[in-house]
N, C-alpha and C positions, 0 to 999 in steps of 0.2 A: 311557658312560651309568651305567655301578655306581657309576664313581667320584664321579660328580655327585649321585648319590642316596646315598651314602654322605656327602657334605657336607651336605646335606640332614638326614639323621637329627640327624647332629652338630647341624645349627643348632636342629634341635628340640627335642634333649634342653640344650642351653648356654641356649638362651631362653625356652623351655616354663614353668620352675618359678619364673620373676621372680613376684614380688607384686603388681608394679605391671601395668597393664594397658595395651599401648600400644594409639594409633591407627590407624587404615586408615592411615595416611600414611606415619607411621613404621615399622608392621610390612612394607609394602612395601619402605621404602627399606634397611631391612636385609635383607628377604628377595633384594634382588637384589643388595646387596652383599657377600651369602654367595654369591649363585651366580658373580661375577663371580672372587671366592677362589679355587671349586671350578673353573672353567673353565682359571683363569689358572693353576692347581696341575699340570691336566694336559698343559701346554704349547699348546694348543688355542686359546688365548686370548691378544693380545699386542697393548695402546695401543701404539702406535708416539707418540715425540712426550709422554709423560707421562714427568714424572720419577724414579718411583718406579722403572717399568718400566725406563726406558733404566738406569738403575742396577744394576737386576735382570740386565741384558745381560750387563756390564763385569763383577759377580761370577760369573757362570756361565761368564765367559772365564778370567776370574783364576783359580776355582778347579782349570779344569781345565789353569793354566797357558800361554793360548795370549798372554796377556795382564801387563803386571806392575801394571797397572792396578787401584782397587777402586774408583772411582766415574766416574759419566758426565764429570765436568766435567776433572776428573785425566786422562781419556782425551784429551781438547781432541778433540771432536766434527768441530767444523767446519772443519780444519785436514784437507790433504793429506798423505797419507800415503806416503813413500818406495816403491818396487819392491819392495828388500831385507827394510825395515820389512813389508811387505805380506806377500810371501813366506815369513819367520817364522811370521804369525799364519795364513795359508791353509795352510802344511805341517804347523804342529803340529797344526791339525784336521782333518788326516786321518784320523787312529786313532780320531775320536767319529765317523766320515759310520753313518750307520744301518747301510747295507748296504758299509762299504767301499768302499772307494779304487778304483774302475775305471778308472785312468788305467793306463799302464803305457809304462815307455819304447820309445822303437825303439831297434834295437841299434847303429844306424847313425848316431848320433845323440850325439855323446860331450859330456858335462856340462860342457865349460872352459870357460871366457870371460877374452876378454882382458883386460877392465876389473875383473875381481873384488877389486882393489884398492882400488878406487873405494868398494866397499861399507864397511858399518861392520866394525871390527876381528870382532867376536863374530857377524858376520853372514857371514863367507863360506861356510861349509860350511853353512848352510843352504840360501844360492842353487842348492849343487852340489845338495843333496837335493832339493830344490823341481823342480828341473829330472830326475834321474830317476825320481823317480815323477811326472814327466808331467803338473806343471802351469804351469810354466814354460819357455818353449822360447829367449827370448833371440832377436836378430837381429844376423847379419852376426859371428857368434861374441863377441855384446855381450850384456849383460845388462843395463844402464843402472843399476846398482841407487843410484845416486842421485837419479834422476829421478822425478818424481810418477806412479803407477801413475793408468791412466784409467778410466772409467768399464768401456769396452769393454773392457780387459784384465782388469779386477776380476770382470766376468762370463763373459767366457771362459772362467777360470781358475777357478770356480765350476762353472760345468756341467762342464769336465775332469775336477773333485772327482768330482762327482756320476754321469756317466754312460762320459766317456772323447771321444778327439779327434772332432770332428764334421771335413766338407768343408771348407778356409778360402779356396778358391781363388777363389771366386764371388763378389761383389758384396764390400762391407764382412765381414771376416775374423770380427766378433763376430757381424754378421745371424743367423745361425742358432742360435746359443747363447742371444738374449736372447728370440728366438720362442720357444724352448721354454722357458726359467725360467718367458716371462709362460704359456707354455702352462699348465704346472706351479704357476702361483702362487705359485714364491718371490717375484716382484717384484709382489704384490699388493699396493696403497696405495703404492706408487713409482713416481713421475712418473721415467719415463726414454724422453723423445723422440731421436729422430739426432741431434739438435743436439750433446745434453750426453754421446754417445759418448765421444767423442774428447778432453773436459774432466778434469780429475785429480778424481779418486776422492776422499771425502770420509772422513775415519775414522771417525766415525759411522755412515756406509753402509757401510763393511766389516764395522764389528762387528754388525750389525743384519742381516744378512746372513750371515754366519759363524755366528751363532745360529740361523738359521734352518735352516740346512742342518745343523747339527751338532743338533738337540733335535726 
């Protein structure tokens, strides 16, 4: 709230001393195009779907290096994004989660997989890392990291980030992870029915998503 009111001071000393004298119309339309600044400033505020913003995204990734990416289009939004590719971008934002990484390996649980081949050259010792800090667990001692990560693994692998392994024995393996994000409102204004679980993951919805959780 300071910091909204401290935008506020700002728009009145930057527009206060004009000469000219504007309209109801137009003093409106700039008065909530300062507060949408101030809002958007504190993280509190985020169009999904505007261009400015999804750009906003891709530098706040790039900067923090999770990304080598600087603009939304450069990122290819709508294109499926690799395991391995996936993995990268969810292991290096671990060090930004608010409260830390609560995942944590079991000790029973050893990081190899036989296909780590398969991945990109500069990508294997992330898959190893990804999987001891306990958000990648692999099946059948596979890791697939050439295959399109899905919707449900992309949010599994999210709530891991965030709070640590949930039950997976019961019904669909993600069910429980994606109730609580909608619980929590990371996936607030994302359409994600049962249908598009099991669908490959979109890189756009990773990045928009990895922002979310990491700011």
């Amino acid at each position: 709230m300071k910091k909204t009111l401290s935008w506020f001071a700002l728009f009145i000393l930057l527009f206060g001393n004009f000469s000219f004298a504007l309209d109801l119309q137009s003093a409106l339309k700039l008065s909530n195009d300062a507060l949408k600044t101030a809002i958007s400033s504190t993280g509190s505020f985020v169009q999904w779907g505007n261009t400015t913003t999804e750009d906003w995204i891709i530098s706040i990734l790039h900067e923090k290096g999770i990304t080598i990416h600087t603009d939304w289009n450069s990122f290819k939004p709508n294109n499926d994004i690799r395991r391995d590719e996936a993995a990268k971008m969810l292991t290096l934002a671990v060090p930004y989660l608010p409260n830390g990484n609560k995942t944590s390996k079991a000790s029973n649980v050893p990081c190899t997989f036989y296909d780590e081949n398969a991945a990109w050259s500069d990508l294997k010792s992330i898959i190893k890392e990804s999987c001891e800090k306990g958000l990648f667990k692999g099946s059948n001692w596979k890791f697939n990291p050439e295959k399109s990560i899905t919707n449900a693994q992309l949010l599994t692998v999210l709530w891991r980030m965030l709070y640590g392994m949930q039950d997976e024995s019961k019904g669909h393996y993600a069910s429980k992870y994606i109730a609580l994000l909608e619980k929590d409102w990371y996936l607030e204004n994302i359409s994600m029915p049962q249908s598009k679980w099991d669908v490959a993951a979109e890189r756009g919805l990773l990045a928009k998503l990895v922002v979310r959780v990491i700011e």
